[in-house]
Each structure stands twice: as C-alpha cells, then as structure tokens.
N, C-alpha and C positions, 0 to 999 in steps of 0.2 A: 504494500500500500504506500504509493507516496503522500509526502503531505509539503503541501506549499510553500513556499518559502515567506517570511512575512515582506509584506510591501513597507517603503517607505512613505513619508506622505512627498508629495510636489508640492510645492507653495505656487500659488497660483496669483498672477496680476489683480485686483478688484480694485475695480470703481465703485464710488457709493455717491448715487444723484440724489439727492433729496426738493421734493418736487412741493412748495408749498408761497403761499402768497405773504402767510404773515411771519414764518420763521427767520434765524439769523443763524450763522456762527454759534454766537452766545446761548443761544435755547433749540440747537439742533439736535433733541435726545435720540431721536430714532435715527439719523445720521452719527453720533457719538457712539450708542449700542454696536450698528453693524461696522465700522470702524474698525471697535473696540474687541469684537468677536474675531472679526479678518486676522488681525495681528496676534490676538490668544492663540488662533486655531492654527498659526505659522506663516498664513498666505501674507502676501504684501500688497497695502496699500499703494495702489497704482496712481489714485488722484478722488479728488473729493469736490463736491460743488453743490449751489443750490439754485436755482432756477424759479420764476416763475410759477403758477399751473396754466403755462400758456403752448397749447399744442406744439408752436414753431422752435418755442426756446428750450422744451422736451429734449425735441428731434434733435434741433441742432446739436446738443449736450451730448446725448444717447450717439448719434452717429460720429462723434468726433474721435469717441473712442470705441468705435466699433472700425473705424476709420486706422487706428491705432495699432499696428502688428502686435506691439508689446501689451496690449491691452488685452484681460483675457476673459473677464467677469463683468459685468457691469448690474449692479443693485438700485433701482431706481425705489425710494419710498415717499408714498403721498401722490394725493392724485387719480388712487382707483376705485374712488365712492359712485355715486350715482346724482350727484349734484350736478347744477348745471356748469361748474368751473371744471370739475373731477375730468381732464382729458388725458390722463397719462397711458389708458390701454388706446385709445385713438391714436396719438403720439407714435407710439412704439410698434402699433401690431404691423404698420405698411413698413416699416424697416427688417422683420423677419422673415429668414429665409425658412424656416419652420417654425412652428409653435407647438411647445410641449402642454397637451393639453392635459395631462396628470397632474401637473402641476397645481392649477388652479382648484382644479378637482377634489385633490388630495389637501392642500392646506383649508378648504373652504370644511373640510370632513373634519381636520385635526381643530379648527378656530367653531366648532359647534360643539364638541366636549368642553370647549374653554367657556364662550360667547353666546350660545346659543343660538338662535335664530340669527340674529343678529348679523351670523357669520355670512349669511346669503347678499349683505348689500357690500361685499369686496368684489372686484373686478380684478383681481391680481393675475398674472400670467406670466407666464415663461417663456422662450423660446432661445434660436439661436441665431446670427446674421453675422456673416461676414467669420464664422467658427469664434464667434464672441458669446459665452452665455449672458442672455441681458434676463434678470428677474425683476416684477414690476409686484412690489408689495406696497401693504395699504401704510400710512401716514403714522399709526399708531406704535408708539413703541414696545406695546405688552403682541403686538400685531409682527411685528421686526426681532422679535425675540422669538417667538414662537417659531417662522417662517425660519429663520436663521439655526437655532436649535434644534429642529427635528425636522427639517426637511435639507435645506442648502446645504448645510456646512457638512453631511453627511452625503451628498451625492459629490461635493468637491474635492471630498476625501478620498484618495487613491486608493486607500486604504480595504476602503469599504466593499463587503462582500457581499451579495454574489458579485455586483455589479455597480460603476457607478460616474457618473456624468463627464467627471476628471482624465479618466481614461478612453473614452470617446475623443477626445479634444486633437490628436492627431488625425483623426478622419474625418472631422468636420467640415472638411474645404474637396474630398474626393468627387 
C-alpha cells in the first residue's frame, strides 16, 4: 500500500477589493479580516484597495489585477446584496471566463446554519478569468470570516485533500 507523500502548502498572490460607498482604511474590518487570514494562512498579500459600489470602478479594480501575471486571487467584499447600489456580481460576472457555481451555493448552505434565512439575500460568486480566482463575498465581516474559514482558504490550500482549487491553477489558461 502506498501512502502519499504530505504536500507543502504554495503561498499564493491575493488581492482583497473591498467594494463599499461609506468605508475607509480606518474602519475596513472585512478588508482587515481577509488581509489578516491571507498572511496567517502563509499566502501573500499581492495588493489591497477600496472602491466605490460603482459597476465601472468594480471592473476596472477587478480587471487590473486579473490583468496582472503575478496576480493570482483576487477577494472582492461588499456589494452582493440586492439593493439598488449592490452591483458587485454585475461588475465581475462579464469578466469571467467560468463561474464556479458551488461556490455561491455552498457558502449560501454554510451562512443558513449561521444566519438563517437571511443567508438567501447574498449574491456572492466565484469564478475564474484570465487563470485568476476572483471570489465576490458579501460586505459583512462575520460574512468574510465564514467564507474565508470554511470555504476559501481550504480550496487554496494545496494541501487539501481529495482535491483543491490551488492545484488546478497550472491548467487554468489550457
């Protein structure tokens, strides 16, 4: 019987856009959280920024480092409610060359054990473009914890078995 050899992890590039009208620097917790996780979990902060909730200044952000060789994550949070400003899944889905739709599926499953009902008014998504993963989570920080905790940072994880998002990332451009 063999048995596997253990993996190391990759540290992988992440951006983290934080997409909101009245946030700053000073009071960006859901941007501070996923940050603050990236660098725990080993991967490297690639760049950090905040934007608007305004479709063009999304895109522009989103694409710049999808645009980016070195760029290899991108975390956009804020933006995927159902308001009339909330344009971040608008924004993002015409820049994907696929979209994972587990994704949304599965954290909308894990934020109903937390939230409840509740959990039905996120629009968050995943995909990928240009072999860039871009994740679009909701605004809230117990929202960016969750996502980040039991979903993300264990598909970014080389590690992770059977299967998982990190190890894809050479085949993403075939």
């Amino acid at each position: 019987m063999s048995q596997e050899s253990p993996r190391e992890l990759i540290p992988l590039h992440v951006a983290i856009l934080t997409v909101s009208d009245s946030r700053t620097q000073a009071d960006d917790t859901s941007g501070d959280l996923l940050a603050g996780r990236v660098e725990k979990t080993g991967h490297r902060l690639h760049g950090r920024a905040i934007v608007k909730d305004d479709v063009y200044a999304i895109r522009a952000a989103v694409s710049a480092w999808i645009a980016d060789s070195a760029c290899e994550v991108v975390i956009c949070t804020g933006g995927t409610g159902i308001t009339g400003r909330d344009g971040t899944p608008e924004a993002v889905a015409v820049l994907l060359d696929k979209e994972i739709e587990g994704f949304g599926e599965l954290f909308r499953a894990i934020s109903y054990a937390e939230i409840g009902t509740s959990s039905l008014q996120s629009r968050c998504l995943a995909g990928v473009a240009n072999g860039t993963y871009i994740f679009c989570l909701p605004g809230s920080t117990n929202a960016c914890a969750t996502a980040w905790d039991k979903l993300i940072a264990l598909q970014l994880d080389y590690r992770t078995r059977p299967c998982n998002l990190a190890e894809l990332m050479p085949r993403l451009k075939e």
